[in-house]
Structures are given as structure tokens and as C-alpha cells.
N, C-alpha and C positions, 0 to 999 in steps of 0.2 A: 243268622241265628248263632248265637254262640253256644258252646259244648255245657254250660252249665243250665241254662235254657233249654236243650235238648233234652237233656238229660231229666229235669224236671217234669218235663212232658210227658216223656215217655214212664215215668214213674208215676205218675197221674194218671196216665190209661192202664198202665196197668193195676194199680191198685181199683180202677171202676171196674176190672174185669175179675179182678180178686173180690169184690161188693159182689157183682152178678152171680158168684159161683155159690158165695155162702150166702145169699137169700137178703144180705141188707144194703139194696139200692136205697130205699126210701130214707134211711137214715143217711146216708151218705151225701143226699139230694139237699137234703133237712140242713146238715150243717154245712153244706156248702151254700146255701142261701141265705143260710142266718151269717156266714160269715162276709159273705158280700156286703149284705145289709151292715151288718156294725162297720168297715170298713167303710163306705157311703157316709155313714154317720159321721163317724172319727174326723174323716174331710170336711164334711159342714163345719163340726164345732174350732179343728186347728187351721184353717184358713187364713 
């Protein structure tokens, strides 16, 4: 794993732990599934 990868990671757990503390998992959940979603997309249509 490379240090820029790490680093992303560990900044993505904690930013879910920064969600947990002020009350907005749901929203965080939300656009992390719509963002998967259009991504998915994006690869169908440039294929």
C-alpha cells in the first residue's frame, strides 16, 4: 500500500467518525452510495 493510499484511508475513517459524533451518518451513507452509483454509471456509458 502506498503512503498516498494510506493516507486516504485513514482520512475516510476518520472523517466516518467525525459523521458519528455530529449525528450525520445517514447523510454520509447517502452520498457515498449515490456516488458509487453514478460511478458504475459513468463506466457503462465510457466503455
Amino acid at each position: 500500500m502506498s503512503f498516498k493510499s494510506f493516507l486516504y484511508k485513514m482520512l475516510k475513517y476518520s472523517n466516518d467518525v467525525n459523521a458519528v459524533k455530529k449525528g450525520k451518518v445517514g447523510k454520509r451513507v447517502g452520498r457515498r452510495v449515490a456516488g458509487k452509483a453514478t460511478g458504475k454509471a459513468m463506466k457503462k456509458l465510457f466503455k
